[in-house]
C-alpha positions in Angstrom: 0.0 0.0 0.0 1.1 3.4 -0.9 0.2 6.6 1.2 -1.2 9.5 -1.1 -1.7 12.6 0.3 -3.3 15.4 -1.9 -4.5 18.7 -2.0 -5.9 20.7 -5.3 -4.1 23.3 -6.1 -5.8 26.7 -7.1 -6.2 26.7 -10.8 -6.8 30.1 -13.2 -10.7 30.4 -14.0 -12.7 32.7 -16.1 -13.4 35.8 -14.4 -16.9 36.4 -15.7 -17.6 39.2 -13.3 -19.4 41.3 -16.2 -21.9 44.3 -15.9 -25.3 43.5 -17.6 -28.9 43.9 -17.4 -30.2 43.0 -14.2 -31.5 39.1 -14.1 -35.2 38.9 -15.1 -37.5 37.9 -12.6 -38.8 35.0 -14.3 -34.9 33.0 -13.8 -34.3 31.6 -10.8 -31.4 30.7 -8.8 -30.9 27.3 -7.3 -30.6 26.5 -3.7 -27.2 27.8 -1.4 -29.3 25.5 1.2 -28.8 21.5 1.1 -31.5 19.4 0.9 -33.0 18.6 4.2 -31.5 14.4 3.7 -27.8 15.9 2.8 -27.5 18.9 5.8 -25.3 18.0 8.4 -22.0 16.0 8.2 -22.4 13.0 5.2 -20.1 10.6 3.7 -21.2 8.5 0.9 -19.4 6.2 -1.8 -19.0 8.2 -6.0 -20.6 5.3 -7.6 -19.0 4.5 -11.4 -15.7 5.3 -11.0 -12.4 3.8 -12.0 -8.7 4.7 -11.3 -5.8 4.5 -14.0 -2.2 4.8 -12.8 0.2 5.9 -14.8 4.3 5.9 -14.1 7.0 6.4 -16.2 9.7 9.4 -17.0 8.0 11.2 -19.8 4.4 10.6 -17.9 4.4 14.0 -16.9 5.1 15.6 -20.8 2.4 12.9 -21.8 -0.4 13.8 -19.5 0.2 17.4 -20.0 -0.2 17.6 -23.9 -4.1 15.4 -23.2 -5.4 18.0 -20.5 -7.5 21.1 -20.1 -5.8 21.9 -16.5 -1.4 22.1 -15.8 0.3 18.9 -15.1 3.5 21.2 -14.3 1.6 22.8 -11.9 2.0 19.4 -9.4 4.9 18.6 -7.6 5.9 16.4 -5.4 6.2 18.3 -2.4 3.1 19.3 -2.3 0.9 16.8 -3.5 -1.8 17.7 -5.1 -4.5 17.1 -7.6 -7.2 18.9 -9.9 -10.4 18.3 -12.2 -9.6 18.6 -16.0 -10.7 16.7 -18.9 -9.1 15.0 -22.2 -10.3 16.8 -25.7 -10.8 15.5 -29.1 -8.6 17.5 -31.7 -11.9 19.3 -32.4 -12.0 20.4 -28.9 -15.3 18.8 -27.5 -14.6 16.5 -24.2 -14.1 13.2 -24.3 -13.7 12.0 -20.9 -13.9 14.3 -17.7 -10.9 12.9 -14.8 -9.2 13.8 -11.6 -5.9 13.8 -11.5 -3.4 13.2 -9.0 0.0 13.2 -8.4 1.3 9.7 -5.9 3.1 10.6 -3.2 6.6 9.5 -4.0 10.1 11.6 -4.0 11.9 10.0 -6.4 11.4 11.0 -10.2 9.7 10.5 -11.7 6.1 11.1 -10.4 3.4 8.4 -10.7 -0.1 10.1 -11.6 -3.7 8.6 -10.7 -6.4 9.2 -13.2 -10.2 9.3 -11.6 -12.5 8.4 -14.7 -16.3 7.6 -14.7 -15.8 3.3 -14.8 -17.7 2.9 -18.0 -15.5 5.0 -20.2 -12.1 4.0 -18.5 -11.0 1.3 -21.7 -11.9 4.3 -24.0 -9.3 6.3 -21.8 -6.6 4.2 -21.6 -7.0 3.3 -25.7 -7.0 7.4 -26.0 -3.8 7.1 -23.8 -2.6 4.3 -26.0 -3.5 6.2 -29.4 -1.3 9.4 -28.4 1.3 7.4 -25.9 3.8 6.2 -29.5 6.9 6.0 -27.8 6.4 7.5 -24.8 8.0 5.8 -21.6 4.8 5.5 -20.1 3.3 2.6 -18.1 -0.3 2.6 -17.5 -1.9 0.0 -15.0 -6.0 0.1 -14.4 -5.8 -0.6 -10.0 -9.5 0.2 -10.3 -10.2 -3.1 -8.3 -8.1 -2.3 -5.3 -9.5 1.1 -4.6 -13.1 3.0 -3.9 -13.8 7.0 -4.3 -15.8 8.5 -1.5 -17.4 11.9 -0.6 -17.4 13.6 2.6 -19.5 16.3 3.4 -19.8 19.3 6.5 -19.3 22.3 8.0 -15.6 22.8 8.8 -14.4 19.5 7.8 -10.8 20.3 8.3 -11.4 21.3 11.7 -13.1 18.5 13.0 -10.7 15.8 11.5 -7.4 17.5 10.9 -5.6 14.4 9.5 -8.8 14.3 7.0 -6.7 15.1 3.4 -4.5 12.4 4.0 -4.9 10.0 1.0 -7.8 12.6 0.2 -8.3 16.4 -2.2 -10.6 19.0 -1.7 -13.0 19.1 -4.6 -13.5 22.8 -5.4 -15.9 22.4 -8.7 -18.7 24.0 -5.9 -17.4 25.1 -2.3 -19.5 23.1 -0.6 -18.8 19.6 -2.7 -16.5 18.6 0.3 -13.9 15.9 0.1 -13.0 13.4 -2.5 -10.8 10.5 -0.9 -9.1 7.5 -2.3 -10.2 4.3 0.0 -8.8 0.7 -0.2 -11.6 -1.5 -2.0 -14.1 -3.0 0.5 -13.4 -0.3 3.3 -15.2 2.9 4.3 -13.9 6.3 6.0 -13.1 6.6 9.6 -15.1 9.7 11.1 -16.2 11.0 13.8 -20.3 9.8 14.9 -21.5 12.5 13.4 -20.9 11.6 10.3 -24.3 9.6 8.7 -23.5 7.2 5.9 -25.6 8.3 2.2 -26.3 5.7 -0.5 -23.8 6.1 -3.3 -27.0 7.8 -5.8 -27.2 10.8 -3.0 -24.1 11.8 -3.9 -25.4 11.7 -7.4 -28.5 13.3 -6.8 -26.4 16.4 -4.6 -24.3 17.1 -7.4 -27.5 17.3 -9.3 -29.1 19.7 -6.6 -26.2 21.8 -7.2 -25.6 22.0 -10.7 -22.5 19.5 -11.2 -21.8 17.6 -14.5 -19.6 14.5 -14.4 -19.0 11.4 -16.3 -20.5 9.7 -19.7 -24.2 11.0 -18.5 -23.6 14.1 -18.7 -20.6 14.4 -21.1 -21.7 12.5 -23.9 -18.3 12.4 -25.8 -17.5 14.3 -28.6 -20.9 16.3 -28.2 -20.0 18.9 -25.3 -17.3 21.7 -25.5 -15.1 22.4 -22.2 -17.2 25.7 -21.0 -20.4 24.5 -22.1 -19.7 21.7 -19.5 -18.5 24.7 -17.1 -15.5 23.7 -16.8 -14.2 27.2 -16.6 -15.6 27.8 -13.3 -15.0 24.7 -11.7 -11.3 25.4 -11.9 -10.9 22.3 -14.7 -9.3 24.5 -17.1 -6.1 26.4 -16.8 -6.0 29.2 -19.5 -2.0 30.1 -19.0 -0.4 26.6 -20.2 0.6 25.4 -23.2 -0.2 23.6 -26.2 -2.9 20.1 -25.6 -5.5 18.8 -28.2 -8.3 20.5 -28.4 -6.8 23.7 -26.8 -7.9 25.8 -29.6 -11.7 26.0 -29.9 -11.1 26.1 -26.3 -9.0 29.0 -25.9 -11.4 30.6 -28.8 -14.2 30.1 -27.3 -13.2 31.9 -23.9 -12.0 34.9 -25.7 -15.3 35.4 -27.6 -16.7 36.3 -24.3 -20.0 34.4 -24.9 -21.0 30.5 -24.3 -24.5 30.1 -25.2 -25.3 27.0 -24.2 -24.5 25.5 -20.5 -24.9 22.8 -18.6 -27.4 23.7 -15.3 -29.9 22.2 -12.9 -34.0 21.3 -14.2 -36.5 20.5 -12.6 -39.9 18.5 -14.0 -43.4 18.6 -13.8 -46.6 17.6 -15.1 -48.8 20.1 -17.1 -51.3 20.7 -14.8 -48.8 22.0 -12.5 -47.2 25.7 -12.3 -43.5 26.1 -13.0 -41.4 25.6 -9.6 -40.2 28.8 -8.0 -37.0 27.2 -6.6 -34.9 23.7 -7.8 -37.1 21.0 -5.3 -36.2 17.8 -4.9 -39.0 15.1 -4.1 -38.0 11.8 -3.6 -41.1 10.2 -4.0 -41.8 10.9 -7.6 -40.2 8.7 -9.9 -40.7 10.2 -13.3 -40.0 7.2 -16.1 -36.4 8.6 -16.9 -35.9 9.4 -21.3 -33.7 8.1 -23.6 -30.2 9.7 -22.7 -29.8 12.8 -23.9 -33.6 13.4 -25.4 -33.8 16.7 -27.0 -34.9 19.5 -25.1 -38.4 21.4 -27.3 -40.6 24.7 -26.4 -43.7 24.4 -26.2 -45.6 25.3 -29.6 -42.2 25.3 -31.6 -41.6 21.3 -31.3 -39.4 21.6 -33.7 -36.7 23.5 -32.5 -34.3 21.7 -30.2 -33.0 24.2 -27.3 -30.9 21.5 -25.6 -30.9 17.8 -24.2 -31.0 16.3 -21.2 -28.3 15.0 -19.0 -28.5 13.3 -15.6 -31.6 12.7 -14.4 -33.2 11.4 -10.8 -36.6 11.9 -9.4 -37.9 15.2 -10.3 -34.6 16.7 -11.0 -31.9 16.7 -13.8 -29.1 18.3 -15.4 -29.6 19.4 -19.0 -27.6 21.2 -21.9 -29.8 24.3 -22.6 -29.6 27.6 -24.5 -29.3 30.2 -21.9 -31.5 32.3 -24.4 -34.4 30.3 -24.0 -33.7 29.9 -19.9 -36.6 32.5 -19.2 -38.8 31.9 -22.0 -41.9 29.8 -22.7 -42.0 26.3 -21.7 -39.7 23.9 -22.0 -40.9 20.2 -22.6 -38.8 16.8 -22.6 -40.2 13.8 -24.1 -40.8 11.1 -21.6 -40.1 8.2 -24.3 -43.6 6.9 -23.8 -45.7 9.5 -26.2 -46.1 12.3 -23.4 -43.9 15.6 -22.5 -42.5 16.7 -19.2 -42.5 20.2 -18.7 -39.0 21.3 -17.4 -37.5 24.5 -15.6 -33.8 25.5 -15.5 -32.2 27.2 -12.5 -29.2 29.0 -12.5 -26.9 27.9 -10.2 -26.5 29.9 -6.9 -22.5 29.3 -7.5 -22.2 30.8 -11.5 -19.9 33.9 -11.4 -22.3 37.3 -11.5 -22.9 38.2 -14.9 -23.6 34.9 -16.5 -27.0 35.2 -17.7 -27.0 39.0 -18.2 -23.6 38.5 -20.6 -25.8 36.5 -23.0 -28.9 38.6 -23.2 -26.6 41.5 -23.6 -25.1 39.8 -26.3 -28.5 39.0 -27.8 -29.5 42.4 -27.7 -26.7 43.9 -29.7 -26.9 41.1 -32.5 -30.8 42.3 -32.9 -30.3 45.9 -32.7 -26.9 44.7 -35.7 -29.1 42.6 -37.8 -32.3 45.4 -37.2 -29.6 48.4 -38.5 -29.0 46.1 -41.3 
């Protein structure tokens, strides 16, 4: 057994801090406030995930030319880890990953890739397609190892010794810690702690507008700050050359993503729109095909989006951020019928988000209109 002791290290994000209109009335913000099952101190297993390690001299050149966030940036003397993704060449994700750095102090480093489990032969063949002659070894130790999540007010505080073999996941301030677990054994916490079945950690990153893994990064169909990937620090903007890197880096310098990924909600017909993102746990609403399209009511066919994850009465979904305050949005359920769905911008989203795009919007009118 190795010891690995981590920390994410702060990573360059888009500073989206625009002036704008102020938000319409009719958009709402999701929840700062945890669902009433969640509050307190939690712990539950990341269901579907794998672990890749890979070793070698050259690893660190290799990994760095695949990734959205700085390999250099990790050292190890201070051990840490961030969230990135690998690209295609046409700059749309493939795989979203973890990485981090083994605790050793010999060169060269050893790196651990997190991956969603059911993409992880896809990642090591990318690995494989781009490795040539690379002195890289790559050895899938998924079997021997579990992810968990832990939860709480002022975590470090209460278990000092907590980051050992462990990062702080800092895609949403409140996501807690991720921590790497021998197979077949669970964290050692203090009694307040409450063990969560491995979907409510799902369902919280749900609740709080966080994509991850193949259902909600269909790959090759979702670009790196669709997937907001700029503001949960999986991007850094100052390093070099990786594939992919350019519709990234020309994407963030147009100012303007127009379609992200954020939290729905669903509901029958008959029912009005939600005023905030609520969870209820005791509808089970039929699930649709992965990623259905996304319609407005009355113009079925136009597609504004598709949907993502999806648990109870709650999703994430790819959506236009033009159409976020507009008429209804409907979903097919797969069965004949519609669900009517409301988006919610997500309490976290630096200011300026929304208002950036119908600023935008409004120039291109008042362009084409001159015209």
């Amino acid at each position: 057994m190795y010891k690995l002791s981590l920390l994410l290290s702060p990573i360059l994000c888009r500073d989206n801090h625009q002036a704008g209109e102020v938000l319409p009335n009719k958009v709402q913000k999701s929840n700062e406030e945890e669902d009433s099952l969640h509050q307190g101190d939690h712990y539950a297993q990341v269901p579907n995930r794998a672990l890749l390690e890979l070793s070698g001299e050259e690893t660190p050149k290799f990994l760095q030319g695949l990734v959205t966030n700085n390999i250099l940036s990790l050292n190890s003397t201070s051990m840490q880890g961030f969230y990135t993704a690998f690209l295609d060449p046409a700059g749309r994700i493939l795989f979203d990953a973890f990485i981090y750095l083994k605790q050793i102090q010999d060169f060269p480093p050893t790196y651990l890739v997190e991956c969603d489990s059911r993409i992880v032969k896809s990642l090591r063949k990318h690995f494989t397609r781009y490795m040539l002659r690379s002195k890289v070894e790559i050895k899938n130790i998924s079997q021997d190892y579990g992810i968990w999540n832990i939860w709480g007010k002022d975590l470090l505080k209460k278990i000092p010794d907590l980051l050992d073999f462990a990062i702080i996941d800092h895609r949403y301030k409140e996501m807690g810690i991720r921590k790497i677990l021998p197979a077949n054994s669970k964290p050692i916490l203090p009694d307040s702690f409450t063990e969560l079945p491995s979907d409510e950690y799902t369902i919280r990153r749900i609740l709080h507008g966080i994509p991850e893994g193949v259902e909600d990064f269909p790959p090759g169909n979702v670009i790196s700050l669709q997937a907001n990937l700029d503001y949960m620090g999986g991007i850094d903007f100052r390093k070099g050359c990786y594939i992919g890197q350019e519709l990234t880096f020309r994407t963030y310098h147009t100012g303007v993503t127009r379609r992200r990924i954020l939290p729905v909600q669903f509901y029958r017909s008959d029912e009005p729109p939600p005023e905030k993102l609520s969870l209820n746990r005791l509808i089970n609403l039929p699930p649709p095909p992965p990623f259905t399209d996304i319609l407005q009511d009355g113009s079925l066919r136009h597609k504004r989006g598709f949907i993502c994850s999806f648990r109870h009465n709650i999703g994430l979904a790819m959506i236009k951020l033009e159409f976020v305050n507009k008429d209804t949005l409907i979903v097919s359920d797969g069965h004949g019928g519609y669900y009517n769905m409301k988006p919610f911008i997500p309490i976290w989203w630096p200011k300026g988000t929304f208002e950036e795009i119908m600023v935008h919007q409004s120039t291109e009118k008042t362009f084409h209109n001159k015209g």
